[in-house]
N, C-alpha and C positions, 0 to 999 in steps of 0.2 A: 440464741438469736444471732450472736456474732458468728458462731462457728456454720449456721447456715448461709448466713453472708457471703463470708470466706468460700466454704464450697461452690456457692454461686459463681463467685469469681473466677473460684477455680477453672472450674467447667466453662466459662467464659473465655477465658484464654487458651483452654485445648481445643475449641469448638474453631478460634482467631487460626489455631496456629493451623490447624487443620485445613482450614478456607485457603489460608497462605500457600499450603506445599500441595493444593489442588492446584491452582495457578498458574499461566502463564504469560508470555507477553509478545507480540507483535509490533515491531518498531516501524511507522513509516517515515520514508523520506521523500518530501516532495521537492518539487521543480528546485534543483542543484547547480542549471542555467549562468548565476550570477557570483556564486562561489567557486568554481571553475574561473572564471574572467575575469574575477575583481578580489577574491577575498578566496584564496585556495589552501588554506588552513583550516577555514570554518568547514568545508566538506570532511578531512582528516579527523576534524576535532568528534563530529556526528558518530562515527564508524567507530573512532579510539573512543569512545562514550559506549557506543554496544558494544565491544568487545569484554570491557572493561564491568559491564551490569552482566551480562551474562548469565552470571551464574546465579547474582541475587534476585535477579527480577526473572529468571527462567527465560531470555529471550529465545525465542525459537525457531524466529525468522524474521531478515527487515525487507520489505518494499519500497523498491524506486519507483515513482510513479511517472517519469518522463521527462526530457528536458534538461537531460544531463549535462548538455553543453549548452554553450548561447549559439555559436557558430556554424554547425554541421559540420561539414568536411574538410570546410575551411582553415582550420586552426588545430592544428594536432596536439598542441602543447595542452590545450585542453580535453582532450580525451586522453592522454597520458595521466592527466593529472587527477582526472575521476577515476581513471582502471587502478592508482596507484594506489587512490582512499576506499575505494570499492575493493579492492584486493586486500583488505585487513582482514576482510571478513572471507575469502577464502579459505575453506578449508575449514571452517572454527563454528560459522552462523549462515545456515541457508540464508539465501537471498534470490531476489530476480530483479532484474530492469525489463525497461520496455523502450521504448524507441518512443519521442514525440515529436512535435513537430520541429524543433531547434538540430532535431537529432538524425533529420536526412541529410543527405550528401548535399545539398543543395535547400537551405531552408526556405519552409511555407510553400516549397514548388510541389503544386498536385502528382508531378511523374516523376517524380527524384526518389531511386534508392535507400536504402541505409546500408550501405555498401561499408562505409567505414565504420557505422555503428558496429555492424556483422563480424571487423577486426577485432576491436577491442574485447566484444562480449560475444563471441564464439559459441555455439553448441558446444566446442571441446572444452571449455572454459567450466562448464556443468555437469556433462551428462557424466563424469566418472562419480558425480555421487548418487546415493540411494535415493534421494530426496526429488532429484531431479524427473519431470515425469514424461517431457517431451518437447517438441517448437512446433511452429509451423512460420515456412518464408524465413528460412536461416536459424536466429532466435528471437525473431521482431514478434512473434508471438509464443508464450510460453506457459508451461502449467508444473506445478509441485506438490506435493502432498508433504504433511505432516502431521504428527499426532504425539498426543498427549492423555495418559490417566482414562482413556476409552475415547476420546475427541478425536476424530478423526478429520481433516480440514484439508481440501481440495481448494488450490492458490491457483486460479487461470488468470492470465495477464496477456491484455491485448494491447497493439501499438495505436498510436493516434490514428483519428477516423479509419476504423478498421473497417476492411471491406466486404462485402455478404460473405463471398469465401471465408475470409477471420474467424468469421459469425458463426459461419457451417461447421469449422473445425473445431470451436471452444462448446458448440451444441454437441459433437459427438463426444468432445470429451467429458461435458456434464453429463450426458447421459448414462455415461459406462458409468457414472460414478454415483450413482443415485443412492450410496448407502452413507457417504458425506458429507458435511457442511460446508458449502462454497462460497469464497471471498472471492469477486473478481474485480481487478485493478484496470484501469485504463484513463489513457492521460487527459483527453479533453470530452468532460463527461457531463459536469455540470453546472451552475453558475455558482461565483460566491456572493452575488448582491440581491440574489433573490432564488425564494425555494424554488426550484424550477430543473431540469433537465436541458444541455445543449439545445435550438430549434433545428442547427444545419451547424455541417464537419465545417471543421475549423478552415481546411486547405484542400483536402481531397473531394475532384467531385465524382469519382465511383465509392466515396466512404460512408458512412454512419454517423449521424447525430446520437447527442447521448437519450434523445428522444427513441430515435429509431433502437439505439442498442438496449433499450428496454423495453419495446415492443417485440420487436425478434428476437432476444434470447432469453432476458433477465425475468419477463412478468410470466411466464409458463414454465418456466424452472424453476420448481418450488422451493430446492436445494439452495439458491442462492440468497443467503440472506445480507449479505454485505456488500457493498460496492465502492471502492476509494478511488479518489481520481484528486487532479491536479489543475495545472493552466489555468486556471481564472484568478485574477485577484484583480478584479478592478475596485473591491473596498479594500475588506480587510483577508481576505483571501478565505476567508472560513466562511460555510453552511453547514445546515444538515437536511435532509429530504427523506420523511418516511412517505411510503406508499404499498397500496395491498397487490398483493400478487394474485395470481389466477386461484390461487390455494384461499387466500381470503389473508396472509399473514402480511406483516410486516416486512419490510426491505429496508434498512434503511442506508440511506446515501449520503456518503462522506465527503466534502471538498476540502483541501487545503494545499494551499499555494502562498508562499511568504517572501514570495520576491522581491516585492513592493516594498517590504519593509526595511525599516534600517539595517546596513551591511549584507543586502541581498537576504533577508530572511533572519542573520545573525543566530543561525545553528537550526532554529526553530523545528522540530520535528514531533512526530504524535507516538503516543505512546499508545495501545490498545493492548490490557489489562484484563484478561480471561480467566473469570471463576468458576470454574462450569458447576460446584456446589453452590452456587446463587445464583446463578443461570443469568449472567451480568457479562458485558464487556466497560469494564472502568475505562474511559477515554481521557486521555491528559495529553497537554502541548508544552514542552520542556525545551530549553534551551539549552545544551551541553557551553556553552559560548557564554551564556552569561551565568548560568547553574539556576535560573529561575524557571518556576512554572508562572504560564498565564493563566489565571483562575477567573476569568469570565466566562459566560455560559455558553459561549462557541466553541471556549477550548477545554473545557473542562464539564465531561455531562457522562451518564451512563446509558449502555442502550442493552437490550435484551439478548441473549445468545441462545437460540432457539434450542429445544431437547432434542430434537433430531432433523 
């Protein structure tokens, strides 16, 4: 009896270790807005944390989801100071930003550029890696592939109230790509005080509500089963939103923005945890800042990672 025990165990832990080195992980980084302007260590501390798991937690790539500055074009010392903690990760751990609203040349103004966003995070800035998959409008919209163990994961990132054009561009890109699993990021998507979707763009008014951007791309793209976004924290900055697609599946939609919170957010970023042998995404909200997780059920839950 004890020696079947024992082999139970055994096989319990090669079954663990197995699930383990299937695994990988997806860091995201939301609105950075207040860490740039008040606390420019805590952005450093985020990026010197991924580089630093890397290897134990398989990180494979982090998103910014917008908002990187508070000021727009105004204040360079703060776009210096995100390219210098976003630059750790050069070279080492795909990434992509996106442009939000704080992040045009001219903030919340409907016809303003991202002319100096364009500086700092350049097309030339990516496209020498393999990873990188293309822009559209300088790199204010952008897409990446990655893969892992047969997982194949198409990353489109679009800038705040993205415009039908946006919309058109990240359609043909899903389309070519119909043999993938697609995350698409964009900054002002959904609410955090209620399950709900944007009603109308934040600032732009040729843009996309997060209503409209899943009526026109997201709910006929069956491929898409994730979506993260940022900007809202008028509670606690976190929701989640499942909803069925044209396929009849699941979507589900991720908010998280911790600006609000003490020290501008105080590191606060998501972990997303891929086991493709349990067909799971583990979600966790870690603070490299204070070394704790948040273990309530907005920041800690698991959601499904489709088979194909």
């Amino acid at each position: 009896m004890v020696g079947a025990i024992a082999l139970i165990a055994m096989a319990i832990v090669v079954v663990t270790k197995i699930v383990i080195q299937d695994s990988f992980t997806i860091v995201v980084l939301p609105d950075t807005q207040n860490y740039v302007r008040l606390h420019p260590n805590t952005l450093c501390k985020q990026t010197e944390w991924i580089v630093a798991n890397k290897d134990n937690l398989r990180i494979l790539f982090a998103s910014q989801l917008g908002d990187l500055v508070q000021n727009g074009g105004y204040e360079m010392d703060e776009w210096q100071s995100i390219s210098k903690c976003m630059g750790l990760l050069d070279g080492v751990i795909p990434y992509a930003v996106i442009p939000g609203n704080h992040d045009v040349d001219r903030v919340d103004e409907g016809t303003s550029s991202a002319t100096i966003f364009n500086e700092f995070f350049p097309i030339a800035r990516f496209s020498r890696y393999q990873w990188y998959g293309g822009s559209y409008k300088g790199n204010q919209n952008n897409f990446q592939t990655i893969s892992r163990n047969g997982i194949q994961l198409l990353i489109v990132n679009l800038e705040v109230d993205p415009t039908d054009d946006d919309l058109s561009w990240a359609q043909g890109i899903v389309q070519k790509n119909r043999d993938k699993r697609v995350i698409l990021t964009t900054h002002a998507y959904q609410y955090d005080d209620r399950s709900s979707r944007s009603s109308s763009p934040h600032f732009r008014t040729n843009g996309n509500s997060g209503e409209d951007v899943w009526q026109k791309l997201v709910r006929d793209n069956c491929n898409i089963f994730l979506v993260l976004s940022g900007h809202f924290h008028h509670e606690d900055g976190e929701n989640r939103l499942v909803s069925k697609n044209a396929c009849g599946n699941d979507v589900n939609q991720l908010v998280q923005d911790y600006q609000s919170r003490e020290n501008g957010g105080n590191g606060l970023l998501r972990i997303l945890r891929f086991t493709p042998l349990l067909h799971r995404i583990f979600v966790q909200t870690y603070s490299p800042v204070s070394q704790q997780y948040e273990l309530d059920t907005n920041s800690m839950f698991q959601i499904p990672l489709p088979l194909h």
